[in-house]
KOLPA-798663 format. One record per residue (C-alpha): residue in one letter; x, y, z. Coordinates in steps of 0.5 Angstrom, whole numbers, plus 500, padded with zeros to 3 digits. Example, Ala and Ser with C-alpha at 12.3 -4.5 7.8 and 13.67 -1.06 7.14 Angstrom:
2
<rec rest="a" X="525" Y="491" Z="516"/>
<rec rest="s" X="527" Y="498" Z="514"/>
END
This chain:
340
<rec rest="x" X="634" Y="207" Z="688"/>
<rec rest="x" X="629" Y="201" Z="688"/>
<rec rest="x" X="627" Y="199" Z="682"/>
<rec rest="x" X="621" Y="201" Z="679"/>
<rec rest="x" X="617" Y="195" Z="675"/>
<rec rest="x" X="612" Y="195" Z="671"/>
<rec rest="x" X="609" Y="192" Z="665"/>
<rec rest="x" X="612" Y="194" Z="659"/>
<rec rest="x" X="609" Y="188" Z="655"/>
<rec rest="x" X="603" Y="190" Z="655"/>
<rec rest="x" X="603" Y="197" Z="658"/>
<rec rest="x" X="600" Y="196" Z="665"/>
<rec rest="x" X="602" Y="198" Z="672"/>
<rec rest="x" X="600" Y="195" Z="679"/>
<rec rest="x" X="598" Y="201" Z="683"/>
<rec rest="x" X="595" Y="197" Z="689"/>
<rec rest="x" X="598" Y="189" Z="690"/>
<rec rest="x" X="593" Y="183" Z="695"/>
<rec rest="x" X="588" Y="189" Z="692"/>
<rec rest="x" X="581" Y="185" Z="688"/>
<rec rest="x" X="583" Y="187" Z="680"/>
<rec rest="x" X="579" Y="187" Z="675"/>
<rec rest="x" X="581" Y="189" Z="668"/>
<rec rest="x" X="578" Y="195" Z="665"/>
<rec rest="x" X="577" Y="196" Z="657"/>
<rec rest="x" X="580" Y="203" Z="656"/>
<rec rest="x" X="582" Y="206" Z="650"/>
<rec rest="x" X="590" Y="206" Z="647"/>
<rec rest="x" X="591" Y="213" Z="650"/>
<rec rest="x" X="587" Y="214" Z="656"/>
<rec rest="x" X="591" Y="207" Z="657"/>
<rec rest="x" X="597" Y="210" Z="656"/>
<rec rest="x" X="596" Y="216" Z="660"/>
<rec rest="x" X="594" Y="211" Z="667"/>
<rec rest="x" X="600" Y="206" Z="666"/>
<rec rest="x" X="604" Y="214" Z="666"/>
<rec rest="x" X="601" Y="215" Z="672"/>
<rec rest="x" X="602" Y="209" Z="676"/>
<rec rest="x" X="609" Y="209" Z="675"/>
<rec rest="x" X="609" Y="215" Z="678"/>
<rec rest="x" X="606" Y="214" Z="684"/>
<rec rest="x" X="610" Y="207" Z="685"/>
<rec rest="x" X="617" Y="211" Z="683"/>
<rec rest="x" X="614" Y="216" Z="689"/>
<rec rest="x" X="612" Y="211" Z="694"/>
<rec rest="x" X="618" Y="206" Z="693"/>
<rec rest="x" X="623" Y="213" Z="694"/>
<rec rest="x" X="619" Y="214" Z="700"/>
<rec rest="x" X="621" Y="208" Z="703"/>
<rec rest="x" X="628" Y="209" Z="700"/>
<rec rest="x" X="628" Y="214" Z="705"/>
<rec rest="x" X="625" Y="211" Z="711"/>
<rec rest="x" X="632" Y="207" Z="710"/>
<rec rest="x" X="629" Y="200" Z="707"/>
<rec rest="x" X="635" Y="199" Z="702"/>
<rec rest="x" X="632" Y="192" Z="699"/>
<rec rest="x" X="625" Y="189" Z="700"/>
<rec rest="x" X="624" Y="182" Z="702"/>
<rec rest="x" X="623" Y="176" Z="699"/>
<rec rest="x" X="615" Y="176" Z="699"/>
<rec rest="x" X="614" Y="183" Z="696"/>
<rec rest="x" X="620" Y="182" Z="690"/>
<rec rest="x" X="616" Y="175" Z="688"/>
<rec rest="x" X="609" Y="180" Z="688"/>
<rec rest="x" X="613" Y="185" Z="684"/>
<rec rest="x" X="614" Y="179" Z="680"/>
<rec rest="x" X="607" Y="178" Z="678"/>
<rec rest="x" X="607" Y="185" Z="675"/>
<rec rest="x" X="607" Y="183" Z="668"/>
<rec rest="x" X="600" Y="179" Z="669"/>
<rec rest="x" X="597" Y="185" Z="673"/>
<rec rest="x" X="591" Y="189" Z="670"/>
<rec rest="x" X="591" Y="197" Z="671"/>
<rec rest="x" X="586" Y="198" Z="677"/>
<rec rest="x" X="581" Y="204" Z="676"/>
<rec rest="x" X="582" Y="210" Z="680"/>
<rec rest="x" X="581" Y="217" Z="681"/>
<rec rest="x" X="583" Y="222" Z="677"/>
<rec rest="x" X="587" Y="226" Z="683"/>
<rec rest="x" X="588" Y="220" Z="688"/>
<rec rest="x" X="593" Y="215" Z="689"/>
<rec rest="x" X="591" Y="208" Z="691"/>
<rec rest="x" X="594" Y="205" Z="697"/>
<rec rest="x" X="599" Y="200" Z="696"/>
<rec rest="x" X="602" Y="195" Z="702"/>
<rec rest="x" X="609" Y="196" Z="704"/>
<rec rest="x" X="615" Y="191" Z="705"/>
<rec rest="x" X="615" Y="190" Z="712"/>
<rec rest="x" X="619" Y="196" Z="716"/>
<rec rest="x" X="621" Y="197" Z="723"/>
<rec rest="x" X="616" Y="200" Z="727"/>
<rec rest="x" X="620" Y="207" Z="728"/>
<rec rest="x" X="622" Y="208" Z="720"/>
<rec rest="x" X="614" Y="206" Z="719"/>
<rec rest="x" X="611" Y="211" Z="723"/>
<rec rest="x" X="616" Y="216" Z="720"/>
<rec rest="x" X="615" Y="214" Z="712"/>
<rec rest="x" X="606" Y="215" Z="714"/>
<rec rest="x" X="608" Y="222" Z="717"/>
<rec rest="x" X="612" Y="225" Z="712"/>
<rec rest="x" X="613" Y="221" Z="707"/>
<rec rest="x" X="618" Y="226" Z="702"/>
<rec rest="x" X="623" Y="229" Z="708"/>
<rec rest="x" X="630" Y="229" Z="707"/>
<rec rest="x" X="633" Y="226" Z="714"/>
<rec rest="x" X="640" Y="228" Z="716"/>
<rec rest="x" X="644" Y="223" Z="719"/>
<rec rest="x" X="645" Y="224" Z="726"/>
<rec rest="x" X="652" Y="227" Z="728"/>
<rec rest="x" X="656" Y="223" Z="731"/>
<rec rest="x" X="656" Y="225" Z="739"/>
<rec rest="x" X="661" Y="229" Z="742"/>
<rec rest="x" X="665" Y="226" Z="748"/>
<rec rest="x" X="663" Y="231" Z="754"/>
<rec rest="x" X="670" Y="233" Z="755"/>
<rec rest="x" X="672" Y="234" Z="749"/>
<rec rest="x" X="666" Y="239" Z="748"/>
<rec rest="x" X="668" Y="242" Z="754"/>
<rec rest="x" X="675" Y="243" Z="755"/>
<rec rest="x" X="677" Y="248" Z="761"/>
<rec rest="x" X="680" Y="255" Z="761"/>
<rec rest="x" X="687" Y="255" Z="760"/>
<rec rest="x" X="687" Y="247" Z="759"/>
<rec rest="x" X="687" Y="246" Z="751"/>
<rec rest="x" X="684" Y="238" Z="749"/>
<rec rest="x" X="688" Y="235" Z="744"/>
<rec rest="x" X="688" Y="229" Z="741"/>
<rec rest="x" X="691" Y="223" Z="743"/>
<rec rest="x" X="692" Y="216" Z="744"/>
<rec rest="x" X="689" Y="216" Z="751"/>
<rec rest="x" X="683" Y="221" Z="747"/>
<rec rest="x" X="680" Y="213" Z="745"/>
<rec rest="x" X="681" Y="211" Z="752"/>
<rec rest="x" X="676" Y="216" Z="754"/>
<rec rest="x" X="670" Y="213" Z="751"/>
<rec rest="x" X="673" Y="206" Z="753"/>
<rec rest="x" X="669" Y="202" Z="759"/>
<rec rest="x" X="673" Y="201" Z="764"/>
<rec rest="x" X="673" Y="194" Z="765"/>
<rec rest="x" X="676" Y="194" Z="757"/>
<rec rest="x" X="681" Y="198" Z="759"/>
<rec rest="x" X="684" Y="194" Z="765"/>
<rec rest="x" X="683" Y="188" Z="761"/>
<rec rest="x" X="687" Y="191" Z="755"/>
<rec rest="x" X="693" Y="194" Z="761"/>
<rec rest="x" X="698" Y="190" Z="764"/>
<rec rest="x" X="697" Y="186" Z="769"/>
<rec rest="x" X="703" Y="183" Z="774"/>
<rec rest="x" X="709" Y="188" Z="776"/>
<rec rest="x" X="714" Y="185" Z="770"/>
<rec rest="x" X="708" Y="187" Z="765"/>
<rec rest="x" X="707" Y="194" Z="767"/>
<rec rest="x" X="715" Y="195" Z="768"/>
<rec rest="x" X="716" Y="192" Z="761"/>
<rec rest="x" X="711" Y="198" Z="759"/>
<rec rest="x" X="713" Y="203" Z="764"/>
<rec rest="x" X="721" Y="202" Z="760"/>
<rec rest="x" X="717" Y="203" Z="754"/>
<rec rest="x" X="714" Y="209" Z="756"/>
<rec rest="x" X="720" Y="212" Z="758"/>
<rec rest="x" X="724" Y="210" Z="752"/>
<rec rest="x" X="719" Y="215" Z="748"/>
<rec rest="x" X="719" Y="221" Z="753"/>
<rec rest="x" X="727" Y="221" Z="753"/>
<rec rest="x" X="727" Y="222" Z="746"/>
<rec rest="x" X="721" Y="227" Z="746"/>
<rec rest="x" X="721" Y="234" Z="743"/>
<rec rest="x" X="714" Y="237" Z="742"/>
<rec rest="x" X="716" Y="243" Z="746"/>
<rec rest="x" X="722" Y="246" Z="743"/>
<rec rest="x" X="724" Y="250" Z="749"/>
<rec rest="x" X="724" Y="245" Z="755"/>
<rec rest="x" X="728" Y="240" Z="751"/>
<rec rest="x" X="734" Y="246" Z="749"/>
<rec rest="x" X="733" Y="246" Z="757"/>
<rec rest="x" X="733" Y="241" Z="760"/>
<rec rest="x" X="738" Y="235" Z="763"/>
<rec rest="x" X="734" Y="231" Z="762"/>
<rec rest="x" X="727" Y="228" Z="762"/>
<rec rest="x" X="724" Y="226" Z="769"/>
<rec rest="x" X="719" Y="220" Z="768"/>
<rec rest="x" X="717" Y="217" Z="775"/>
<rec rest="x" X="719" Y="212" Z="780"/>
<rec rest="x" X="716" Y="207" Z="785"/>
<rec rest="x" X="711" Y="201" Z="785"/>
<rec rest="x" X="709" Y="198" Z="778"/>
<rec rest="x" X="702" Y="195" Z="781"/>
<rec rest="x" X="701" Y="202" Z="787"/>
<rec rest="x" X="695" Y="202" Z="790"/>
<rec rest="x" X="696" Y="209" Z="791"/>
<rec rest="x" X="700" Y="215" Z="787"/>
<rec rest="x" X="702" Y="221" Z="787"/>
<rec rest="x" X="702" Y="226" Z="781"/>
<rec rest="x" X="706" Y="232" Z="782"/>
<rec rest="x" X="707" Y="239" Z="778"/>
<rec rest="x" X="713" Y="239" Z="774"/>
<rec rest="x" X="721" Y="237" Z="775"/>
<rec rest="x" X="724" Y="243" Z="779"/>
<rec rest="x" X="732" Y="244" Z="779"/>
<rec rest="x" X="735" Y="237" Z="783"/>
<rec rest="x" X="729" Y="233" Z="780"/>
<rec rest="x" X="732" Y="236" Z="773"/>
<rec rest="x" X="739" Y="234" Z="775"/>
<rec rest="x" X="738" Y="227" Z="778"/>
<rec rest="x" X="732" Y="225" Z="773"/>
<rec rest="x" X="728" Y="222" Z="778"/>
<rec rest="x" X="721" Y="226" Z="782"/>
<rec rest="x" X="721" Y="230" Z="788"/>
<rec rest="x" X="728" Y="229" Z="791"/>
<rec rest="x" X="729" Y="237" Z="794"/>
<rec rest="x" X="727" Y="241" Z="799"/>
<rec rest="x" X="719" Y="239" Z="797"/>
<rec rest="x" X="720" Y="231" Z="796"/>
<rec rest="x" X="723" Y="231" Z="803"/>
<rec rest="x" X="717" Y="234" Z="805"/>
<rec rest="x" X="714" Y="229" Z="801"/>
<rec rest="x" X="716" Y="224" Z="804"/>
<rec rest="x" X="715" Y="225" Z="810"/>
<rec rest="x" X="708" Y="225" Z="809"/>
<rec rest="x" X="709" Y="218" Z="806"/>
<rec rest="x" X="712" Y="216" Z="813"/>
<rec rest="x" X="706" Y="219" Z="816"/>
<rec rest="x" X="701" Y="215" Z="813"/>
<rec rest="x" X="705" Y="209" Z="815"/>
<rec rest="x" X="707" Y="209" Z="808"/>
<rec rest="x" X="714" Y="208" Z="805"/>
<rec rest="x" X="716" Y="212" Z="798"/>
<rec rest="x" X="717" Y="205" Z="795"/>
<rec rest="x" X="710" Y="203" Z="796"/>
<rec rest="x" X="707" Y="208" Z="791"/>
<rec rest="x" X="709" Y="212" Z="785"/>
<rec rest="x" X="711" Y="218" Z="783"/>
<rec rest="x" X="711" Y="222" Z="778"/>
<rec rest="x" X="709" Y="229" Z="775"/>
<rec rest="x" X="705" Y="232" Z="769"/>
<rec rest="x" X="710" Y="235" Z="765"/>
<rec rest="x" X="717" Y="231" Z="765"/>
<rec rest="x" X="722" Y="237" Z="762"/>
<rec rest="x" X="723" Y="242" Z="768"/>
<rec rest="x" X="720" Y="249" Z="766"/>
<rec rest="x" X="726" Y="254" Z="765"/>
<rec rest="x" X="725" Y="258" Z="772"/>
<rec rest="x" X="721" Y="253" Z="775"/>
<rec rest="x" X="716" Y="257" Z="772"/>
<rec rest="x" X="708" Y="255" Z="772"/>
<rec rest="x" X="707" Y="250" Z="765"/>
<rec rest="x" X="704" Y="253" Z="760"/>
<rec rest="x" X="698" Y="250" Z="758"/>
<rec rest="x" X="701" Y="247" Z="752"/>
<rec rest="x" X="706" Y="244" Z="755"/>
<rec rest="x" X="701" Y="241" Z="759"/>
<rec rest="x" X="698" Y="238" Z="753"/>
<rec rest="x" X="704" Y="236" Z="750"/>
<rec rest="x" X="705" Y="231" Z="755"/>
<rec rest="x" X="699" Y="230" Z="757"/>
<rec rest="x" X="699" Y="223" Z="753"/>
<rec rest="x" X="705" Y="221" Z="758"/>
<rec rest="x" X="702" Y="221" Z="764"/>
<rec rest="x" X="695" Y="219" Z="762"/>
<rec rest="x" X="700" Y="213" Z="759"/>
<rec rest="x" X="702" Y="212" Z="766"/>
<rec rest="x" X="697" Y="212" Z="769"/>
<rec rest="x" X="694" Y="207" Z="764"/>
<rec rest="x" X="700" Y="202" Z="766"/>
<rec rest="x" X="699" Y="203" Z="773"/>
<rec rest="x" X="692" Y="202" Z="774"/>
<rec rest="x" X="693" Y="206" Z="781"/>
<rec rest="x" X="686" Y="206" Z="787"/>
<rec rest="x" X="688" Y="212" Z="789"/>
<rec rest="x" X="690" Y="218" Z="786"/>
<rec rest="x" X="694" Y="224" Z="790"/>
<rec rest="x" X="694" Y="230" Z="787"/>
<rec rest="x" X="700" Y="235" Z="789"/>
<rec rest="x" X="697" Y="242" Z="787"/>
<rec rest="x" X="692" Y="247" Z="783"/>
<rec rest="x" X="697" Y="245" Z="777"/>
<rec rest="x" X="696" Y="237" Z="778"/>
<rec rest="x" X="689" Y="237" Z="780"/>
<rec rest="x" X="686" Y="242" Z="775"/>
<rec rest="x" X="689" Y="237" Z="769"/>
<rec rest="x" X="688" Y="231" Z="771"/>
<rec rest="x" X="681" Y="232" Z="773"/>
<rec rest="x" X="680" Y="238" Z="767"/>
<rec rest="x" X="678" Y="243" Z="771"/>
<rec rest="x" X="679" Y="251" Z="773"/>
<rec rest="x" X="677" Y="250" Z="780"/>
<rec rest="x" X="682" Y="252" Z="786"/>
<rec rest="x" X="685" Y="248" Z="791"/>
<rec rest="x" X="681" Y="249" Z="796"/>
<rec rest="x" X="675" Y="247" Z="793"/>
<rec rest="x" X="678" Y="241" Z="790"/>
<rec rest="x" X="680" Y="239" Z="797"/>
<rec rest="x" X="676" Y="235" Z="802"/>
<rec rest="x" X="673" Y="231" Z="797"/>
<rec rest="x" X="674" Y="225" Z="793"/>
<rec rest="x" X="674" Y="225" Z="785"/>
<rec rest="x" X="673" Y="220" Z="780"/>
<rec rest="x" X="679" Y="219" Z="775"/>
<rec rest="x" X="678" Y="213" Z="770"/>
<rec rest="x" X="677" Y="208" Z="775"/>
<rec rest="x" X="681" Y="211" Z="780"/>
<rec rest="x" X="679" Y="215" Z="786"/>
<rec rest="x" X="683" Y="222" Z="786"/>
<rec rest="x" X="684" Y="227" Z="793"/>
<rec rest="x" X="686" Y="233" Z="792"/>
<rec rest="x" X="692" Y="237" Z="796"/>
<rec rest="x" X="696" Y="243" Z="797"/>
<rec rest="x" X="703" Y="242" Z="794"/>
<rec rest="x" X="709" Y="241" Z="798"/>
<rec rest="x" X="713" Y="246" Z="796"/>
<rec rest="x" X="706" Y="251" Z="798"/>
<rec rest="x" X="706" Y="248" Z="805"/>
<rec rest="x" X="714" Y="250" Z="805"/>
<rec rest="x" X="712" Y="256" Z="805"/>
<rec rest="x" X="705" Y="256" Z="808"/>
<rec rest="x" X="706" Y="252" Z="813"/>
<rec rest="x" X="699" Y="253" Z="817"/>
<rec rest="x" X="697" Y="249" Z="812"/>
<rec rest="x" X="700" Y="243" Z="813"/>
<rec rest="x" X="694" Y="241" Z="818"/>
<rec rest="x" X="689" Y="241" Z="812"/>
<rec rest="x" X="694" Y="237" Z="807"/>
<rec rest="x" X="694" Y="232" Z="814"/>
<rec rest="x" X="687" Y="232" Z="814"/>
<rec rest="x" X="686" Y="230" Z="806"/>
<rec rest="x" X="691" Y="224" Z="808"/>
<rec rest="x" X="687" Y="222" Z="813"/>
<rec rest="x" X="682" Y="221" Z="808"/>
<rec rest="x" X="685" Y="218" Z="804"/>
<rec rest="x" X="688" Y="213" Z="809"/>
<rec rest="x" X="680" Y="211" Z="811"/>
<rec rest="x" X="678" Y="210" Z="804"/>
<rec rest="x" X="685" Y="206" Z="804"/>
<rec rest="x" X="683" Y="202" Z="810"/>
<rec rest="x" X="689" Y="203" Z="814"/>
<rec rest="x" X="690" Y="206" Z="820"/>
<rec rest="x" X="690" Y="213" Z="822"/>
<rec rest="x" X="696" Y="213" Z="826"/>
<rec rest="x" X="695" Y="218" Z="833"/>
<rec rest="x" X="699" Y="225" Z="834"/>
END
């Protein structure tokens, strides 16, 4: 606290500084009673100012303060506090020091990120390496990735190495072959995010290899694309026993992975393959359907939204909207939209 000085030697204290003194003749008791007075009143305004967030005074004030031995008591009223000037002060901490002079101010709680306040049903927000990222000017986290093909394969080896050896879901990795990464270009303009490794995928180690990455690659092939040129990967990198939907734990366990990839590669644009892809990259519960036709935002990274190839297996009218969503994407891409 600041300290409260006074004139001990010769029993005064100073109630008003730069104010006109004069000495007045006062008997022992009544001296006595004043100079009490007075200290409180100093002691209530310096802790005032404590308050307000002044933690030392400056140089002017501590040298009037040094006077105060050779100040006189000035007379004042019996129930009233004479003015007395302050150190300088920010003009907020001012304000709010004159208006309420004794209230305890709280410190402010720090902001919660916006997604983590919120995280969407089913899709549980754990933290993680990338959590910082979140909150991470994009420019920062370019500069910080990186940046020629060599670096990023020496980071995407790195990252692998640890997703082999993982465990955080007991039962996926008591039944899995093996991890499944991802595969293709290091420096892609365009990626392709998936749902989980399926049965050949889990045999082979690499994404979308069966029925549904042929499907795949002949939507690649249709954008003029070859599957060399992008990359490929999966929110879950363990096959769910059953080929079942991942569970929403799972998604978070692995979630630090792909967002990690993601990271290195430093994609323009973002295909997302299916509900369970879309939903978790862009943290939301909304269908497909409603996701589709549109572009997103993903950390710098455009995102576009389509049925998974496996759905189009089975649905084959639909394939038409998936070819409309990358025809959308190749205007924004600037490549040609190749005719039927």
């Amino acid at each position: 606290m600041l300290s409260v000085v006074c004139a001990r030697e010769r029993g005064y204290t100073a109630t008003a500084l730069g104010s006109p003194l004069s000495e007045i003749a006062m008997d022992t008791d009544s001296q006595s009673e004043l100079a009490r007075r007075s200290r409180l009143v100093l002691r209530q305004k310096l802790e005032s100012l404590e308050q307000a967030g002044v933690q030392q005074l400056g140089r002017s004030t501590m040298a009037a303060l040094s006077l105060v031995p050779q100040v006189s008591v000035v007379a004042e009223a019996p129930h009233e506090t004479t003015p007395m000037s302050e150190p300088s002060l920010p003009a907020s901490a001012s304000r709010q020091s004159r208006r309420h002079p004794a209230r305890q101010t709280e410190p402010e709680k720090p902001r919660q990120h916006a997604e983590a306040a919120s995280p969407p049903i089913g899709i549980p927000s754990t933290a993680s390496p990338s959590t910082a990222s979140l909150a991470t000017p994009a420019a920062d986290r370019a500069s910080s990735a990186p940046r020629t093909s060599d670096q990023r394969s020496v980071a995407l080896r790195a990252l692998r190495a640890e997703v082999a050896i993982c465990r955080r879901c007991p039962e996926l990795a008591e039944t899995r072959t093996q991890t499944v990464f991802g595969v293709g270009n290091p420096s892609p303009r365009l990626c392709f995010l998936g749902e989980a490794p399926g049965a050949d995928e889990d045999r082979q180690g690499e994404p979308f290899v069966g029925a549904a990455g042929k499907l795949l690659d002949k939507i690649i092939a249709a954008c003029t694309l070859r599957r060399e040129d992008v990359y490929i990967l999966n929110v879950l990198k363990c096959r769910p026993p059953g080929n079942r939907t991942p569970l929403p734990e799972e998604i978070a366990n692995c979630r630090t992975f792909f967002e990690r990839q993601l990271e290195i590669l430093q994609p323009e644009f973002i295909c997302c393959l299916g509900a369970v892809a879309a939903q978790t990259l862009l943290r939301s519960t909304r269908p497909v359907g409603q996701l589709r036709g549109q572009f997103h935002e993903y950390r710098g990274s455009r995102v576009v939204v389509t049925y998974h190839p496996s759905y189009l297996l089975r649905s084959p009218g639909m394939k038409r909207h998936t070819w409309d969503d990358m025809k959308m994407l190749l205007q924004a891409m600037g490549i040609p939209v190749p005719t039927p």
